[in-house]
N, C-alpha and C positions, 0 to 999 in steps of 0.2 A: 484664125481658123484656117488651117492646111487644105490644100488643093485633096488630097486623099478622104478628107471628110466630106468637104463640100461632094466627093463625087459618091461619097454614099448612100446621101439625099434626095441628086435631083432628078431623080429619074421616077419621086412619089409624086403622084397626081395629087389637084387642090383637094381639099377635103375639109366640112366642118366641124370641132369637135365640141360635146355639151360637157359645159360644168356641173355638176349636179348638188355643188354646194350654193351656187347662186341662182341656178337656172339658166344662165348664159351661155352663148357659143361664143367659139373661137376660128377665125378663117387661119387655115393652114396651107403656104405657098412656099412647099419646098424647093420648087425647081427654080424659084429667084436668090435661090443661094450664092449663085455667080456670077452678080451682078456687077456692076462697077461701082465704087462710090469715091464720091468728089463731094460732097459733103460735108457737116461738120468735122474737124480731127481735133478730142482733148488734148492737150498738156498733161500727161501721168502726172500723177499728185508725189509732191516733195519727198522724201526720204525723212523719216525723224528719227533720230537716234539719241535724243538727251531723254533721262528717265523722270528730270523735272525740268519746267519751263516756267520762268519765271514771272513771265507775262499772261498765263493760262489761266484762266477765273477757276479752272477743275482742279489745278493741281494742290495735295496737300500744303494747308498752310496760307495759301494762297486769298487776296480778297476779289470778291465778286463784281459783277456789273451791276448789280444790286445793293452793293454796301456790307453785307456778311462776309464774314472771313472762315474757310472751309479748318475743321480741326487736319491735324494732322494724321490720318486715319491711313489703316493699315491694312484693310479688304475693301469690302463694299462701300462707297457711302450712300444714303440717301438725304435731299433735302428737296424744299419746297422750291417749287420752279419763281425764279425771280421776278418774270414774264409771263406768267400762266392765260393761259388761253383758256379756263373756266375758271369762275369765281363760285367759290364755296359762301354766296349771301344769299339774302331773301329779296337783294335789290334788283333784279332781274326784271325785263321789261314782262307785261303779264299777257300772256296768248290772246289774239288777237281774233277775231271774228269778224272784221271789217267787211271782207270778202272772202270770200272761196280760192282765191285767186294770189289772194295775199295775206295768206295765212303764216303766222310765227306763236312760236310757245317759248317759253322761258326755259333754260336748261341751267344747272349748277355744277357744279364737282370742283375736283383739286388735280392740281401738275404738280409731277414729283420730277425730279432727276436722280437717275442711281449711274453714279460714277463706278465702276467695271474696276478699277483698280487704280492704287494709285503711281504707277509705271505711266507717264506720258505717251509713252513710243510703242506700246504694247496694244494691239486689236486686240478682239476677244479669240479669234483664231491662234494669236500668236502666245496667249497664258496658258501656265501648265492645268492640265486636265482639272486638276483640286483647286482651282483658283476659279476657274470654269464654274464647277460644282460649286463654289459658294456664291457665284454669281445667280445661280438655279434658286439657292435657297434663300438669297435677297427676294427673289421675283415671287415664290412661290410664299415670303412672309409678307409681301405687297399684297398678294391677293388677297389672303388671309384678313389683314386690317384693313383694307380699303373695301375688301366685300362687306363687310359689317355694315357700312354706311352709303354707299353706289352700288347699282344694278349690276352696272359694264364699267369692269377695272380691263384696260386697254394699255399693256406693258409692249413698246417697240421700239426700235433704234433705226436711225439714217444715219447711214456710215457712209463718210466721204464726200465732202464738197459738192461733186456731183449730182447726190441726194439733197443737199440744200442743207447738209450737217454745217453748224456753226464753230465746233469744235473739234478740233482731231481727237482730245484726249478720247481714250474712251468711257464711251457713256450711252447709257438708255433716257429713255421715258416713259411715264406713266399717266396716262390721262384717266380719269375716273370721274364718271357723268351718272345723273339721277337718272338718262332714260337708254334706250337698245339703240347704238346707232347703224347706220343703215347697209353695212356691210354684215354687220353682226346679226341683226334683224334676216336678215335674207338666208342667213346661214342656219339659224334659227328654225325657221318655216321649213327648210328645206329639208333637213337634218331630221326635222319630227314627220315632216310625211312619207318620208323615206321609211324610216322604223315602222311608220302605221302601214303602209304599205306591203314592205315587205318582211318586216317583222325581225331586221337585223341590224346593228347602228352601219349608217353609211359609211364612217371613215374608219371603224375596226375590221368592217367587210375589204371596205379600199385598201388598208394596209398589208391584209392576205392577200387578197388578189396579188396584187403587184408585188410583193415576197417572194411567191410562187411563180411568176412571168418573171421576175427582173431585169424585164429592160430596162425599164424607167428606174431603174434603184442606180441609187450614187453610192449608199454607204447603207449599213445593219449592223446590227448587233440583236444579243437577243432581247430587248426590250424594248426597242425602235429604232423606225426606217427614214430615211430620207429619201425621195421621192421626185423626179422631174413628173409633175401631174401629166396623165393626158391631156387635161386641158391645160397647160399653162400656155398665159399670154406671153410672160416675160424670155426671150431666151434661155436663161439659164434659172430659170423661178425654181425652188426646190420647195416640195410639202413637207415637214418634220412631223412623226405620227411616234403615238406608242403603239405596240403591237399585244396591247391589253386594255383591257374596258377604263377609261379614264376621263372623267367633267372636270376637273378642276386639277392644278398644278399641286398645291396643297395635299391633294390625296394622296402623293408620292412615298413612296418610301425611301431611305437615306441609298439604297441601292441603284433606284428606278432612277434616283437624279442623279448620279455617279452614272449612272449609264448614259443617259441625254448630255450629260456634260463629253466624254467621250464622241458620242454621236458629232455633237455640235465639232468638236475640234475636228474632227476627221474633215467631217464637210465645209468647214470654213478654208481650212487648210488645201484644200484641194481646189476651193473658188482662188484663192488668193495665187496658185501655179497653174490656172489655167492662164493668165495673159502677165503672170508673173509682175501680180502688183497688188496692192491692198484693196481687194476688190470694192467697190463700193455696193452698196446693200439699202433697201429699206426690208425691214423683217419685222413682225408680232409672231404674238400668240394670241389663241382663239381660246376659252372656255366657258364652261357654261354660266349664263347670270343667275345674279344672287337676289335672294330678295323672297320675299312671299310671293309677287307677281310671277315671279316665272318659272310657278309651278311643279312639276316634275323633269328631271332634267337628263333621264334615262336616256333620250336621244343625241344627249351630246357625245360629242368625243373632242379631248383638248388635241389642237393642233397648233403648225408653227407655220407662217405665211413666209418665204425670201423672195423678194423680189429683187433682180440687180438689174441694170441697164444696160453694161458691155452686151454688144453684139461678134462683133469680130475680132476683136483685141482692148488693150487698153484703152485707147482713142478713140474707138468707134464704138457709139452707144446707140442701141435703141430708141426713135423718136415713136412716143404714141401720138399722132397728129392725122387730120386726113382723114380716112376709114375708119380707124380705130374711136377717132373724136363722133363721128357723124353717124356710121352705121353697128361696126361691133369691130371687137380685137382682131390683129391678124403677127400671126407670126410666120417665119419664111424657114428656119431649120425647124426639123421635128422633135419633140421631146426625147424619143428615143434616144437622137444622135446624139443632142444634148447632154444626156446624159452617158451615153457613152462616153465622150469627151472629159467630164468631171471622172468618172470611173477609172479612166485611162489617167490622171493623173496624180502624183506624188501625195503618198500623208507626210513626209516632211516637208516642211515649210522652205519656199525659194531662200528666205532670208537668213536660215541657218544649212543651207548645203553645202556651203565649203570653208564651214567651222570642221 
C-alpha cells in the first residue's frame, strides 16, 4: 500500500459500520493505516508454470488420495470429495436433549469437488472469459441437482495456501447439507425483514445504491457489480451482485452468466495486480434454499461473498485475533480506498504484461 493512499485515509475518524445482511458491525480504524509492522511476513507463493503436474491428484489422468483415477477431461470436472466433511447416511448420531447446554442434531449431505480446468498453472482469474462462463454453468448445474435433494447447496473456493487450499490446481467445492447453516440462516432472516419492512429486496436496493455512488465499485457491467461493502470486514472483501431480481444461479440466462463470467475476470485480475501475485481468496455464493421449508423466496437475492487476507502487500495479511475474536470485526483502511486501489488497477493480468 503506497504512502499516497495511506494519506488519503488517515485523517477519517473511528467509526462503526452495520451489516445488514447479518445484523453485525464493523469497527473502522483508518487512521492506524501507518502504522509500523514487525509482524508476521509470508513467503509469496511459488510461480507454476507446467500445464500438467504429474504428482497433482486434480490433474487429468491423474490418481487420487483416495484411490480414483481422474478421466482425462477437457473443461469442468466434478467428483465426489475423497474426504467429505458430510455423509450422505442415515448413520448420523440422533439429536440430543440431554441438556440445553449440550445440545447436537444430526446433519447429512454430500462434498463435491469441481476442478476449474484442466491447465495446472491457470487461477480462475487467469482463463479466458468462455472458459470462465462454463465454470458459471458447472456451478449453476450443481445447484440445480444438488437442490433437488439439500436445502443449502454451499459452492466455494480457498485459493492459495494461505487459505488452507491443499491444492494449487484450480478447484472449488461444494458442500450441500439437509439444514440452513448459520451464516446462511442469518442472511435469510435478515433479507426477509428487510423486504417486509420496507418492501424492496435488500441486495437489488444495495446494488443500485452503490451503482449510483460508485465509490465502493471495483468493476460493472450491465448485469452486475462488484462491490467493496460498507461493511466489509476483510480489506479487500469484494460483494459480487446482479443488478436484476435473482434467487438462484440456475435462473440465469446464457447471457447473464456470459456477463458474471466477464465480471469475475475483471475483478480477479485486478486482485491478482494489486500486490502482483496470485491473490489468495476464500470466496462463495449465496442463494436462496430449496426445499418445501423455505417457503417463498422472493426476498432473496443471489450474491457472491470474496474474502482475501492481504492487507498491505503480498506478505502481509490480515490477522482476525484480539477484538475481532472477543468483541466484533475491525478493519483499519476504509472500503472506499479499498476499493479505489482495486479500481485504480490493470484488467490485464501481471502475468502476461510483457508477452
Amino acid at each position: 500500500m503506497t504512502p499516497s493512499y495511506y494519506n488519503s485515509d488517515r485523517h477519517s475518524a473511528p467509526h462503526r459500520r452495520y451489516n445488514p445482511l447479518t445484523g453485525e458491525y464493523i469497527l473502522v480504524s483508518p487512521h492506524r493505516n501507518q502504522r509500523p509492522w514487525q509482524g508476521q511476513v509470508d513467503a509469496p507463493p511459488p510461480g507454476e508454470t507446467r500445464a500438467y503436474v504429474e504428482d497433482c491428484y486434480l490433474c487429468p489422468g491423474n490418481g487420487r488420495s483416495g484411490g480414483e483415477y481422474n478421466p482425462d477431461y477437457r473443461g469442468t470436472f466434478v467428483f465426489d470429495n475423497d474426504f467429505p466433511a458430510l455423509l450422505d447416511t442415515a448413520d448420523a448420531p440422533a439429536a440430543s436433549s440431554e441438556h440445553p447446554l449440550l445440545a447436537q442434531t444430526p446433519v447429512r449431505g454430500q462434498c463435491r469437488v469441481i476442478c476449474y480446468s484442466p491447465q495446472h498453472h491457470l487461477s480462475l482469474a487467469e482463463l479466458p472469459v468462455q472458459d470462465i462462463a462454463g465454470v458459471v454453468d458447472t456451478w449453476a448445474n450443481q445447484y440445480r441437482e444438488l437442490g433437488q435433494q439439500f436445502p443449502w447447496v454451499q459452492i466455494f473456493e480457498n485459493k492459495g495456501a494461505m487459505m488452507g487450499c491443499s491444492s494449487p490446481h484450480p478447484h472449488g467445492q461444494i458442500w450441500a447439507l439437509d439444514t440452513l447453516p448459520t451464516e446462511a440462516a442469518k442472511e435469510d432472516r435478515h433479507q426477509r425483514e428487510y423486504l417486509q419492512k420496507h418492501g424492496h429486496s435488500l441486495l437489488l436496493e444495495y446494488a443500485q445504491l452503490e451503482s449510483e455512488k460508485g465509490a465502493r465499485t471495483v468493476v460493472e457491467n450491465p448485469g452486475w457489480i462488484a462491490v467493496v461493502p460498507h461493511w466489509a470486514a476483510w480489506p479487500f472483501e469484494t460483494l459480487v451482485l446482479p443488478k436484476f431480481s435473482l434467487q438462484r444461479l440456475e435462473q440465469t440466462t446464457a447471457e447473464q452468466r456470459l456477463q458474471l463470467a466477464d465480471l469475475l475476470k475483471r475483478l480477479l485480475t485486478r486482485y491478482d495486480n494489486l500486490f502482483q501475485t496470485r491473490f489468495p481468496y476464500t470466496m462463495g455464493w449465496h442463494g436462496a434454499p430449496y426445499g418445501p421449508d423455505a417457503g417463498d423466496a422472493g426476498h432473496w437475492q443471489f450474491h457472491g461473498h470474496f474474502y482475501p487476507p492481504l492487507l498491505r502487500s503480498h506478505s502481509v495479511r490480515k490477522f482476525m485475533v484480539g477484538f475481532e475474536m472477543l468483541a466484533e470485526g475491525q478493519r483499519d483502511l476504509t472500503p472506499e480506498l479499498a476499493a479505489q486501489m482495486l479500481r485504480d488497477c490493470s484488467e490485464q493480468h501481471f502475468s502476461t504484461s510483457s508477452e
